[in-house]
N, C-alpha and C positions, 0 to 999 in steps of 0.2 A: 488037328484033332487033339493031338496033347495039352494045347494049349486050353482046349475046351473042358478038357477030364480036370486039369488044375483048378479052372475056374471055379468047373461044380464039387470040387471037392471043399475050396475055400468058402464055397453057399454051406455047403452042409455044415461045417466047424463054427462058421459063425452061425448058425439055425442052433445048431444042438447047445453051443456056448449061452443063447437066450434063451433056451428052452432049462437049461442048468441053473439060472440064476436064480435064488432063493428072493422071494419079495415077503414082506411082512405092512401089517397093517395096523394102525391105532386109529379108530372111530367115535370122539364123545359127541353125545346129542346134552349139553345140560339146558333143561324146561323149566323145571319143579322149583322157581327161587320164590322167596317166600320174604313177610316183612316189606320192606325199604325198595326194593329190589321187586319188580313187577314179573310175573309168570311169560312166559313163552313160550307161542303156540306151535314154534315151525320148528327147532330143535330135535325132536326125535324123528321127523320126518326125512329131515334135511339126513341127519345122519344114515336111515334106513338107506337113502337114495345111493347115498354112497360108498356104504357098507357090498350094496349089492353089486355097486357097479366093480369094485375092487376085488370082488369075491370072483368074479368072470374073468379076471384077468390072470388069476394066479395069484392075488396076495392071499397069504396065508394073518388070519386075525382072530383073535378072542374072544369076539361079537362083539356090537355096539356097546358102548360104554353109557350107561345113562346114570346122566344127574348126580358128577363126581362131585366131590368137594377138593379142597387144597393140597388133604395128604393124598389121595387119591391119586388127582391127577399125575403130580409127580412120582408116585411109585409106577402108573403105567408107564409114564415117559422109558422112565430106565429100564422098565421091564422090556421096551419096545429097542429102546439103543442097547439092552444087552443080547437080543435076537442078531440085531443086526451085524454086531462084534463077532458074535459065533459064529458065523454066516460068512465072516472075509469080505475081501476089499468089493466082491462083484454083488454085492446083496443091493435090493433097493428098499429103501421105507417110505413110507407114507404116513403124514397125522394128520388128522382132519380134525378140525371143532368146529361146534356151532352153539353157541352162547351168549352169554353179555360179556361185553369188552369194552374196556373204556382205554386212551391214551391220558395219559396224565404227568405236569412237571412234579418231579417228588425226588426228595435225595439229588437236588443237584442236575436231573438230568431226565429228558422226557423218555418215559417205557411205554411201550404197551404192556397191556395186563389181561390175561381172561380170568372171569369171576366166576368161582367157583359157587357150587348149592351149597347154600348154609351162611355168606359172606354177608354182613349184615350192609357192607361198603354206603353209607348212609352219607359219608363225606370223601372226600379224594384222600387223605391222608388215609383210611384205612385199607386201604389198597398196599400199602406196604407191609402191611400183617397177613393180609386177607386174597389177597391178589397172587396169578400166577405171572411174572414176568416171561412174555413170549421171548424176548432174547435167551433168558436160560433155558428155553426149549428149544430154542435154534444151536445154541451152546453146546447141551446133552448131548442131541441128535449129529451135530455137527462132529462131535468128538470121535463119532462112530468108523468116520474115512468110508463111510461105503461107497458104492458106486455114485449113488444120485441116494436123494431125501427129497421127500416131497411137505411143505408143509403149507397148512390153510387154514388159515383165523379166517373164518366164515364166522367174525362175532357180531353180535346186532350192539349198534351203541347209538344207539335214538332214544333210550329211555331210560338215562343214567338219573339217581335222583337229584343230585346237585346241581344238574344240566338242563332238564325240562325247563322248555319253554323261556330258553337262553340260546346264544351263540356260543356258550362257553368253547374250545378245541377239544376240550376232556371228551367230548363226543366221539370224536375223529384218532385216525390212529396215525403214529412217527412213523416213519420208515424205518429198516433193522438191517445194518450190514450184517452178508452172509456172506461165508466161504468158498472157495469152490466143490461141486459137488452137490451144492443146496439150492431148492428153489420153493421163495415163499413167497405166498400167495394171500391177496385180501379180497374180502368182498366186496370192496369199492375203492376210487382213487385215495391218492393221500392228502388228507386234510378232511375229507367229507366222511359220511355216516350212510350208515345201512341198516333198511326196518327190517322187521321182521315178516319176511314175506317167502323165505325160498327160493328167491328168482337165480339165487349163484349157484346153490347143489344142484337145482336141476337141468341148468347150461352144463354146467361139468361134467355132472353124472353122465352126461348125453354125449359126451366126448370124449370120455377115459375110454369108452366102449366101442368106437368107431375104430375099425381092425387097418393095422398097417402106421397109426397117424400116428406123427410124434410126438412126446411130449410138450414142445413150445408151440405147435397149430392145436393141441390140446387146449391147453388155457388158456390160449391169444380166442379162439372161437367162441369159449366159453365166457370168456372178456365181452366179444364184439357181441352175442348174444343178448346178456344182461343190457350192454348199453344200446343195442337199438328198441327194444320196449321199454326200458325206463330212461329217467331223464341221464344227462351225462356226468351229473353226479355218483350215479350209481354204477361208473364203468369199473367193473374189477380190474387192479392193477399187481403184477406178479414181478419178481425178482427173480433170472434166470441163471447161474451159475450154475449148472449141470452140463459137464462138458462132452458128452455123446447122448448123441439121439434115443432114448428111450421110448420105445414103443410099447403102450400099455396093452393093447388089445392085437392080439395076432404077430406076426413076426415081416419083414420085410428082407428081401435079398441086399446082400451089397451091392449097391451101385455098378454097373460095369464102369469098366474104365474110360473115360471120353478123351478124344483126341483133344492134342493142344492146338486150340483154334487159333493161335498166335503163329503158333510155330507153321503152320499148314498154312495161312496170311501170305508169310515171308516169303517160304519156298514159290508161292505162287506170283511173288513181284516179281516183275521185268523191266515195266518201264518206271521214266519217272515219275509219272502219274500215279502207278501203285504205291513208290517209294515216300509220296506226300500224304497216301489215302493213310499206309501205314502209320505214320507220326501221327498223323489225327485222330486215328484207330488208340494206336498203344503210345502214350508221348511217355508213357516212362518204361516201355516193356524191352525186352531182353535184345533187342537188334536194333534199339533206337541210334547208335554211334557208329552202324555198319549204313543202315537209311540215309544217314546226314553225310557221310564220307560219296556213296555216290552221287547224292544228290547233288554234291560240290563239285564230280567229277562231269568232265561235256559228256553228253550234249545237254543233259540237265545245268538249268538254273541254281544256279548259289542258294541256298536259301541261310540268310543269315540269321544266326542265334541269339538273341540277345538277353543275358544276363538280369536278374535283379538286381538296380544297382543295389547297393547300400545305403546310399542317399539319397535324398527326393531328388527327382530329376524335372523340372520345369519347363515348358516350354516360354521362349521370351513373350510369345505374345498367344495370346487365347487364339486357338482353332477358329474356324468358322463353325458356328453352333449346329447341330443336326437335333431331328424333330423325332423325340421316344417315338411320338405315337403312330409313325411310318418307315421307322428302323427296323431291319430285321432283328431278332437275337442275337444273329451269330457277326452282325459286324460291332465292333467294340466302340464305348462311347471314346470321344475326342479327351486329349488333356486339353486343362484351363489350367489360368490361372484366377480369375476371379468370377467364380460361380455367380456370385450374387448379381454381376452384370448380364446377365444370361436372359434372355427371354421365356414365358412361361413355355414347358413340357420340352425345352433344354436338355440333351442327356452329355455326361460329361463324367470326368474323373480326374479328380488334383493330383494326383500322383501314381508313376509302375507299381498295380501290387493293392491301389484304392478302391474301392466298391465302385461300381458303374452305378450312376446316381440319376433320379431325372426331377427337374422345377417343377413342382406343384404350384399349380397357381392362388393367390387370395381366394378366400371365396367363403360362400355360406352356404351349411346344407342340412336336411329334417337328420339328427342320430338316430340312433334306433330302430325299433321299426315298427309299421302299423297292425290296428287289434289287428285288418283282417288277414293279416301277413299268415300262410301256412306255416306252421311250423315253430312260432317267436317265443319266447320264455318272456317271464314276468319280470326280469333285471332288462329288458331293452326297450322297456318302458319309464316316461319322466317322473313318473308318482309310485312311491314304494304300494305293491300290493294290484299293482296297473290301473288303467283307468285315465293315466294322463296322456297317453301318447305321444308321439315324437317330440325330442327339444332341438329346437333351433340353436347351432352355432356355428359363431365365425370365427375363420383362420388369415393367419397371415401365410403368405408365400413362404415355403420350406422346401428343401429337397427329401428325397425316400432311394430307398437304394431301388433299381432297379431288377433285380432276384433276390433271391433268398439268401445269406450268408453261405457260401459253398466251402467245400473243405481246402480249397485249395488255399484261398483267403484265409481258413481259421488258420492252416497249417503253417503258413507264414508266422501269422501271430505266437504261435506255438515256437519255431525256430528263432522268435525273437527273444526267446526267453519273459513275455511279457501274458498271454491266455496258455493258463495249465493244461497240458496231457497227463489226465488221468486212467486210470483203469476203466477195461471194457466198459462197465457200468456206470461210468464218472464223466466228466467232459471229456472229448475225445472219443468217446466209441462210436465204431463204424457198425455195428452189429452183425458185419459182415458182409454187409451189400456192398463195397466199394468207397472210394472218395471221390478225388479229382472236383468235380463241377456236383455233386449231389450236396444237398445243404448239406450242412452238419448238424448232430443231433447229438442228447445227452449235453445239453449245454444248460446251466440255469439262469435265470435274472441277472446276476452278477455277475455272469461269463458275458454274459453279451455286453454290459457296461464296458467288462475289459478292454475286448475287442472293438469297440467305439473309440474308447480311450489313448489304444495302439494308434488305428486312422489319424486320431488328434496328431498325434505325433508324427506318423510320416508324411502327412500334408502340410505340418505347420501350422496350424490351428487350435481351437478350441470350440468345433463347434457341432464334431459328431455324436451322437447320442443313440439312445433308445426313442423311437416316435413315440408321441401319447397316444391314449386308447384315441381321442377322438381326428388326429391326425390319420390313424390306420386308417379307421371305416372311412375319411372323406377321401382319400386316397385310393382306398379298394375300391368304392363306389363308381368313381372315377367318372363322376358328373350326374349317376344313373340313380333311382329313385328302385327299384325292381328289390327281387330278393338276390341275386345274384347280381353281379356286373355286367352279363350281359344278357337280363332279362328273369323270367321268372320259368320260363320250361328247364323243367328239371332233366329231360332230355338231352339237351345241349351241354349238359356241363361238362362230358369228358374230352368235347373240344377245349375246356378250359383249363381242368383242374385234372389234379392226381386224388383218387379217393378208393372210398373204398372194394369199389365195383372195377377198377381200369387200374389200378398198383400195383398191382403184381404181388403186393402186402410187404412194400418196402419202398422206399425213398425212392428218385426219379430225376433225373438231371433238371437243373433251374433252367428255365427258359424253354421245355420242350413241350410247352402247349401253347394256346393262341392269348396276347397279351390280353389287361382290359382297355379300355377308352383312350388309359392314359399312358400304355405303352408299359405297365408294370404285371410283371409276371407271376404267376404261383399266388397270388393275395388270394386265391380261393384254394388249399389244398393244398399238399406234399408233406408241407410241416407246420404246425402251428407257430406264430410269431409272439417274442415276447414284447409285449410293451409297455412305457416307462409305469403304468397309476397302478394305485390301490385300487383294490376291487369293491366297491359300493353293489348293493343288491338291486339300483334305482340308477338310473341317469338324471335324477331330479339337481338342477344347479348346473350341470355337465359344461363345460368350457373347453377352449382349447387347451386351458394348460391341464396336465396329469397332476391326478385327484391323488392330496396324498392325506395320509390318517397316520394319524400317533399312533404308533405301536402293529403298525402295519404288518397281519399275517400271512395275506394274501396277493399276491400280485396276477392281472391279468395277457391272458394271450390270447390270440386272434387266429380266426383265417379256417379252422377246419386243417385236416392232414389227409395223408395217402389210409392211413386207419378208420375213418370216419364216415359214415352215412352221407350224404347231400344237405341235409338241413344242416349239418353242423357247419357247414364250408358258407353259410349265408353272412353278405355282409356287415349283418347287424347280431349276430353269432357272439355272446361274450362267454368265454370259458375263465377260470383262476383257479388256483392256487398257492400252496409256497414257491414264494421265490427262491429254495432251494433243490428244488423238485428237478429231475433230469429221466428224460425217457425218450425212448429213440422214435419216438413222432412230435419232438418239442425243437424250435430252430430260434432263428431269429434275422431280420434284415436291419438298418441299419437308417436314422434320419438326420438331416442337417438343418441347422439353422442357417438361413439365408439374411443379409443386411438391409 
């Protein structure tokens, strides 16, 4: 009973400490641009939506802001970080825009920018006069230490004048390191542009106001929202560094306290069958040198340990080959020593600590995919604008890793001093779901070359890489012509893949769905893969080898993720971006050249 009255005393202390926290609001709608600068019909709206929705929640605001100009906007800023200063460490803010924005190189160095009413910004260069730099708004606000800051460039940049009816990037917006404490937020991914339609306030709006929900199932919803009715350009992409749950709408109890299912595991091992289920359970958990000491003692079997070495360890003579495509997962491919002697759908690995690899055989297959395909975009088609349908290409014999690059893999890489461990939001973050065997994520283009590059070295080669785009799809395809690898019912696919109906809305051990044809796993879902080309809007010309362009700003990746609807996960699915880009449904697997 005492133990209960504690409990609900520490509910109420945390109840009344959310119900105490002071929130403040900043809301501009700018519509009214005039000149050079085209009008905007969804601006006051957008902001209405979310004026209202914030106003239900307890932020306290000055009413919508309409159709600031330059000094303007920066006096509310600070009028808004001086709320929040007055307010103490537990305050929360929020700024919302909705306007024109453009990203632009200027001074050295790419910003974004919101355009203020009145900015004549006719060419990029006036952006430096005329422009508000959102870094010095994450800066202001950042400077604040409040609990959390919410911030949301909801700017439209499809109709900058300089840009129309070009590719220029000035469209599309940079990413902006923020600090802990901040989370900022865009109306689409990075690199790509957003019209003027409303489709992000009013996913959001719809979400701030859903009682109990937290902050990041806030904006990941209103993420997944936008990008299942428009195309996947248009998915809103958020930066999360808010380190406790904020719940906008309603209040939530703390958690009770859960038993340690580890420690309840242990206590209930007797034999040694438990004591092996354990190590398989927890291999790095808290009782694992108490597991191995009886497991050594009779009537249990020895099980012997076996270290990484430090050097490649070879066998003299190549294993007897075994066949991907009737291998279980969970039995490990063979070492070789000369893959390329291998017969096709071979699985194998040159060295302790190597990616599990399998022979793709020669072969020739349609890219892309057909008009009447559900679901297909106009880039997986052979003629810019479509119209051409599928290109025929041929490959030569290559190997593909057999899963998705897992952490245990990068983490190697990592302890070699050779692929970086960066901060949560940098390569290396786990987002919190775990490691071990789940791929790894928050990796970019260049991280994965790294870690190709390590392989090269502890095999003794030089022949690991990134696959090319048209390596993946013949390989995902896995002989099969369908929208998926194994067929076109969309039914079936969560015997295949991890998405966004069967994920639980996070990563998912490699290997733990049913392979395709060719014995390779996860090529539909868990994580997207990076692979080696440039991103061309057409497969017109498409070859085996990855397509590269001078001055190359986007590079593509594959496969659909555990985030994603079912058409994204289709094998002729092309997604891209920067190749600097890292977000925790982006992975990567690994290919080889064969002799």
């Amino acid at each position: 009973m005492r133990a209960i009255v504690v409990f609900l005393a520490m509910w109420l202390l945390s109840a009344g400490a959310a119900l105490a926290e002071e929130r403040f609001a900043l809301v501009v709608g700018n519509q009214s641009y005039s000149g050079a600068l085209s009008r905007l019909n969804n601006p006051g709206a957008d902001a209405q939506r979310i004026e209202q929705a914030l106003n239900t929640t307890r932020f306290q605001s000055p009413g919508i802001r309409h159709d600031l100009n330059r000094g303007q906007i920066y006096a509310e800023v600070r009028a808004l970080a001086d709320r929040l200063k007055r307010a103490g460490p537990d305050a929360i803010g929020f700024f919302y825009y909705s306007g024109h924005g453009a990203s632009v190189s200027l001074d050295g160095r790419r910003r974004n920018y919101l355009i203020p009413v009145g900015a004549t910004a006719s060419k990029a260069d006036d952006l430096l006069a005329e422009g508000v730099p959102l870094d010095e708004i994450v800066a202001i606000l950042g400077a604040t230490r409040a609990k959390a800051v919410f911030i949301v460039f909801d700017a439209c940049r499809n109709e900058l004048p300089w840009a129309k009816g070009s590719d220029d990037p000035d469209k599309a917006f940079a990413t902006v390191p923020i600090r802990s404490g901040l989370l900022l937020a865009y109306a689409t991914a990075e690199g790509f542009t957003a019209p003027d339609d409303g489709a992000f306030s009013k996913a959001l709006a719809a979400e701030l106001v859903k009682p109990g929900q937290e902050h990041f199932e806030a904006f990941r919803n209103a993420s997944r929202a936008v990008g299942r009715t428009r195309a996947t350009e248009r998915l809103p992409w958020f930066s999360d560094q808010v380190d406790a749950g904020i719940v906008f709408a309603g209040s939530v109890a703390p958690p009770l306290p859960q038993p340690d299912s580890e420690a309840l595991f242990w206590q209930s091992a007797k034999s040694c069958a438990d004591f092996e289920a354990y190590l398989a359970q927890y291999p790095r958990g808290k009782f694992v040198a108490l597991a191995r000491n009886r497991l050594n003692d009779a009537p249990c079997k020895p099980v012997a340990v076996v270290p990484v070495p430090v050097t490649v360890s070879r066998p003299a003579e190549p294993q007897r080959w075994v066949d991907a495509r009737n291998t279980p997962a969970s039995t490990r491919a063979p070492l070789v020593s000369d893959p390329s002697a291998l017969p096709d759908f071979a699985l194998f690995r040159e060295c302790e600590g190597c990616p599990e690899m399998v022979v793709i055989p020669a072969g020739s297959f349609s890219m892309g995919s057909p008009a009447s395909e559900a679901g297909r975009y106009e880039d997986e088609d052979s003629k810019a604008g479509a119209g051409g349908g599928q290109i025929r290409v041929s490959l030569r014999r290559f190997a593909i890793s057999r899963f998705e690059t897992n952490w245990d893999e990068w983490s190697a890489c990592v302890s070699a001093g050779v692929c970086s461990q960066g901060p949560v939001d940098k390569a290396g973050g786990d987002n919190g779901w775990g490691r071990d065997r789940r791929p790894v994520i928050e990796v970019d283009w260049t991280d994965a070359g790294v870690f190709a590059r390590w392989v090269n070295g502890r095999a003794s080669v030089s022949a690991y890489r990134r696959p090319t785009e048209a390596e993946w799809e013949y390989a995902a395809r896995g002989g099969t012509t369908t929208r998926w690898s194994f067929g076109d019912a969309e039914n079936q696919l969560g015997t295949y893949a991890w998405f966004s109906s069967n994920s639980g809305d996070r990563t998912q051990l490699v290997g733990g769905k049913a392979a395709n044809p060719w014995g390779l796993y996860d090529m539909h879902g868990n994580v997207w893969e990076w692979v080696e080309d440039c991103y061309r809007d057409n497969l017109s010309g498409q070859t085996a080898a990855a397509n590269t362009i001078q001055g190359c700003s986007d590079r593509v990746f594959r496969g659909g993720s555990w985030y994603f609807d079912p058409a994204f996960l289709r094998s002729a699915f092309r997604f891209r971006n920067s190749p600097s880009l890292r977000l925790y449904y982006l992975g990567f697997r690994v290919a080889r050249t064969l002799n």
